[in-house]
C-alpha positions as semicolon CSV with decimal commas, in nm:
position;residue;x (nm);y (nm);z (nm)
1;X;0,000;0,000;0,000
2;X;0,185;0,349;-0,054
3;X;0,168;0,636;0,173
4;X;-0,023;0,858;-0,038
5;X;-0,384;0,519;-0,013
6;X;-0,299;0,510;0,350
7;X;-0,369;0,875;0,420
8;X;-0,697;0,853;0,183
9;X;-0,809;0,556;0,415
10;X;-0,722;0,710;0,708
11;X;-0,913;0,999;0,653
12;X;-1,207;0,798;0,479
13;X;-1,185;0,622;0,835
14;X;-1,222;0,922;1,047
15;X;-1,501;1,026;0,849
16;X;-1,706;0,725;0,908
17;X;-1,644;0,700;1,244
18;X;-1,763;1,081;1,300
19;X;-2,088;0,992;1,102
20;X;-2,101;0,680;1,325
21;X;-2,083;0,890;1,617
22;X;-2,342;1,198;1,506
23;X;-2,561;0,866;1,415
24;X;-2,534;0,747;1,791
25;X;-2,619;1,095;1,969
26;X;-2,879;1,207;1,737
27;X;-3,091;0,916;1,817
28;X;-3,011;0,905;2,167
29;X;-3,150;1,269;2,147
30;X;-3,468;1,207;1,919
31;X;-3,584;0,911;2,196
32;X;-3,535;1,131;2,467
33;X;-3,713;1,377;2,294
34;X;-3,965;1,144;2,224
35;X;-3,996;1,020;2,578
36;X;-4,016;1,343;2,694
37;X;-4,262;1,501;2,474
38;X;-3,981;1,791;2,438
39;X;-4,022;1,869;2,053
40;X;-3,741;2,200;2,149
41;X;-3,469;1,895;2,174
42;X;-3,640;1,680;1,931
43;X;-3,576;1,970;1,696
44;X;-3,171;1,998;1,812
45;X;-3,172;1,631;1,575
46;X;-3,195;1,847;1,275
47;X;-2,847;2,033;1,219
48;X;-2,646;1,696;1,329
49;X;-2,846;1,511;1,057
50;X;-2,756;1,773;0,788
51;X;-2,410;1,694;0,936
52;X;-2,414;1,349;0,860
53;X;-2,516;1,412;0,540
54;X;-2,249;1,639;0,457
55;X;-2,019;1,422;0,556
56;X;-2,151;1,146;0,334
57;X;-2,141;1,354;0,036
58;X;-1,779;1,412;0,173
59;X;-1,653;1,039;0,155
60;X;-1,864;0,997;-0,177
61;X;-1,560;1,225;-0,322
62;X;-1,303;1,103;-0,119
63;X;-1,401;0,730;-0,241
64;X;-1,436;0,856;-0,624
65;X;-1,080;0,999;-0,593
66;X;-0,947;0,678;-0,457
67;X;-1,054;0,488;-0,666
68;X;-1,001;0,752;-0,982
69;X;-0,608;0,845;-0,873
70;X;-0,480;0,575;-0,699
71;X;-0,710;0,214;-0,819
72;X;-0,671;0,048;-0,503
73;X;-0,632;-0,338;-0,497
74;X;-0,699;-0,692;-0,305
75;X;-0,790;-0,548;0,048
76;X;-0,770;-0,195;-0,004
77;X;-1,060;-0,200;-0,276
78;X;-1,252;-0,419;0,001
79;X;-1,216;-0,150;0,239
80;X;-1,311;0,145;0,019
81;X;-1,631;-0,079;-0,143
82;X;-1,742;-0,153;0,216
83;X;-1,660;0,199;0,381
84;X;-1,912;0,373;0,083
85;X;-2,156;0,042;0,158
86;X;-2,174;0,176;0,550
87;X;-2,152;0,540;0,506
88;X;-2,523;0,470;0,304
89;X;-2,645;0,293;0,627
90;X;-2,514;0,553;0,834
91;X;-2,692;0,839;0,659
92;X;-2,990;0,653;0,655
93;X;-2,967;0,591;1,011
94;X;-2,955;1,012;1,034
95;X;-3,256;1,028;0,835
96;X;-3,493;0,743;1,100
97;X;-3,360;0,928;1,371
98;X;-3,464;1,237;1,216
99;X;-3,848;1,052;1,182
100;X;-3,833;1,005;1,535
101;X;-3,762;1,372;1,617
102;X;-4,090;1,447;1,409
103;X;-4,325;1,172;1,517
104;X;-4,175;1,326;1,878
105;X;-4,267;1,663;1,767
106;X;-4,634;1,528;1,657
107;X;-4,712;1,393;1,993
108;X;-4,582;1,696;2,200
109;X;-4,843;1,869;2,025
110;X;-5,143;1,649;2,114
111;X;-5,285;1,528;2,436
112;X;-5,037;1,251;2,618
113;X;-5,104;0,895;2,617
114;X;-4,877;0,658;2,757
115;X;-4,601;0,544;2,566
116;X;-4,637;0,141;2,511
117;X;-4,348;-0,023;2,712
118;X;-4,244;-0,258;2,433
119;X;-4,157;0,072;2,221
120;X;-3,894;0,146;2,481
121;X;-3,755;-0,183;2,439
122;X;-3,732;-0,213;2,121
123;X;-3,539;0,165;2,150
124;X;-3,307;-0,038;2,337
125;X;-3,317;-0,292;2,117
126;X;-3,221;-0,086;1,807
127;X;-2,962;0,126;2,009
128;X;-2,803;-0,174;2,126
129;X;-2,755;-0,307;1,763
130;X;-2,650;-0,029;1,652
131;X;-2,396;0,032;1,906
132;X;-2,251;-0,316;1,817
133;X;-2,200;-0,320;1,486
134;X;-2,018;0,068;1,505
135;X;-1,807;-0,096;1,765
136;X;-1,732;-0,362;1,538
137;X;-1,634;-0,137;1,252
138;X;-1,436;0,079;1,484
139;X;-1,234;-0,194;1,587
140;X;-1,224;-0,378;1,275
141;X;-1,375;-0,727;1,435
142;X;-1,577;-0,986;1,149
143;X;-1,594;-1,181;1,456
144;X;-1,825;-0,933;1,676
145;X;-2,013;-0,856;1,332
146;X;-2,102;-1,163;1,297
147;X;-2,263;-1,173;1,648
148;X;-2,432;-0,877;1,519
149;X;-2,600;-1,081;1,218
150;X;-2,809;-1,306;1,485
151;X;-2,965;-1,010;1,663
152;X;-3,212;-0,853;1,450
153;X;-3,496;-1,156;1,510
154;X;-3,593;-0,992;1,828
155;X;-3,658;-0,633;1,712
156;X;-3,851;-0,771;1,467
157;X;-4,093;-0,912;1,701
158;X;-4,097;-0,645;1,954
159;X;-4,165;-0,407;1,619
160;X;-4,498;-0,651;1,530
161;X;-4,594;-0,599;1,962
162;X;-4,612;-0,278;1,957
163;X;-4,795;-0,217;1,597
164;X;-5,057;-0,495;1,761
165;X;-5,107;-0,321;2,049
166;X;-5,114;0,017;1,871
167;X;-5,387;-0,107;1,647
168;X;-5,567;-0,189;1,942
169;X;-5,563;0,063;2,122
170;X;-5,678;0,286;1,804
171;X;-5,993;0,054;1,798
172;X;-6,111;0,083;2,133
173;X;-5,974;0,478;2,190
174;X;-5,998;0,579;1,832
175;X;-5,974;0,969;2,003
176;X;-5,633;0,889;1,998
177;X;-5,533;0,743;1,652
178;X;-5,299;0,993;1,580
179;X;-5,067;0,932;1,856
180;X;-5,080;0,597;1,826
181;X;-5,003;0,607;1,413
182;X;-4,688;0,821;1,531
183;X;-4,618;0,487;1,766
184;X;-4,614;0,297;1,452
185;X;-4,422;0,489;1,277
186;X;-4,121;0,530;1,563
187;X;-4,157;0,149;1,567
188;X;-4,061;0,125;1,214
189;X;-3,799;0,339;1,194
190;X;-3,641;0,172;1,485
191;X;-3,694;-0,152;1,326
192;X;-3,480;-0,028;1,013
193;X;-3,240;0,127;1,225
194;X;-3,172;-0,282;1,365
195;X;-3,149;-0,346;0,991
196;X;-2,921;-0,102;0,884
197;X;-2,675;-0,188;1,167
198;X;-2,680;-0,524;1,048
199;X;-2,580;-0,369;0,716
200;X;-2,272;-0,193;0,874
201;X;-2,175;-0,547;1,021
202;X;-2,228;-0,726;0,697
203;X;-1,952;-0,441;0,561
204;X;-1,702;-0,508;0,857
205;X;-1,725;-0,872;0,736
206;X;-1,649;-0,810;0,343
207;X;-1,386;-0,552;0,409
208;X;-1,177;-0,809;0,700
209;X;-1,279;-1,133;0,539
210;X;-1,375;-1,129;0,177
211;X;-1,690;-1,240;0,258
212;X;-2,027;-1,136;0,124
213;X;-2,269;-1,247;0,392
214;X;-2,576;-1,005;0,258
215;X;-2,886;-1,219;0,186
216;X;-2,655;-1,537;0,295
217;X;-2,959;-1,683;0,474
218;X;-3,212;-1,622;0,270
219;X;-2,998;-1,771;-0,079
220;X;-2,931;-2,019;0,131
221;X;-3,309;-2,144;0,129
């Protein structure tokens, strides 16, 4: 590798792992906001998102010059493909956590009705994945992604509890459909938050191991 694709993927590095951590804090802040009914800090989400995206518009160039000036090879490629791969999921994770911060907003603005205990675990849930699999790609571990890969059945169910109990509740207190559509909706977006940390491990995996493990169970049917 020469000195001159070492400092691009050093730098392409850094800037994932700043989008990894503006990902982190601005849903930490959205669920608080959301838990809270505070739509003054669900609206503090907004200029770290446009951060994020910045920043992925920044390591689009950086990867088009890398691969343009200096046609990186064998595990260099790897890590350039799999760095652009994540840095997709990342800014995607911006944008659910940015849904949050609105369906917060939405029910700070109408009367409060409880907040359905399985949503807060499946927060947990999706924080907890997502967590993982940035600690994984931090430290550069296929092993710990691979972990990652086995986690997302249980998010999955807690996201089909709380959009049962959410359609429940609508048709017994239909009065308060519209908070409990903005339930659904956090659910979701927490549910494709799990599934675009498993994304980000399936990228740790292909850059350390030349292994494409995307759709792996599935194909394997």
């Amino acid at each position: 590798m020469s000195r001159l694709v070492e400092s691009h993927l050093t730098e392409l590095r850094q800037k994932l792992l700043r989008m990894a951590s503006l990902c982190e804090a601005i849903l930490e802040t959205a669920l608080e906001s959301l838990w809270t009914r505070n739509a003054v800090l669900a609206e503090q989400v907004k200029p770290d998102d446009l951060e994020i995206d910045r920043l992925d518009v920044e390591i689009d160039e950086l990867v088009l010059r890398l691969l343009a000036t200096q046609a990186p090879v064998a595990d260099d490629l790897r890590e350039v493909i799999a760095s652009k791969m994540i840095a997709i999921d990342l800014e995607r994770v911006g944008d659910l956590a940015r849904n949050v911060a609105k369906s917060a907003i939405s029910l700070a603005d109408n009367p409060e009705v409880p907040t359905p205990p399985r949503l807060r675990t499946l927060a947990d849930e999706a924080q907890r994945i997502l967590r993982r699999s940035l600690d994984c790609f931090a430290e550069r571990d296929p092993n710990k992604a691979a972990e990652v890969l086995d986690d997302d059945d249980q998010v999955d169910e807690d996201e089909d509890l709380v959009i049962r109990a959410a359609i429940e509740e609508i048709r017994t207190h239909p009065e308060y459909a519209s908070q409990e559509v903005d339930f659904i909706m956090v659910a979701k977006n927490l549910e494709r938050v799990a599934d675009h940390a498993t994304n980000i491990a399936e990228g740790v995996i292909l850059a350390a191991e030349a292994r494409i493990v995307k759709h792996a169970e599935k194909l394997a049917q």
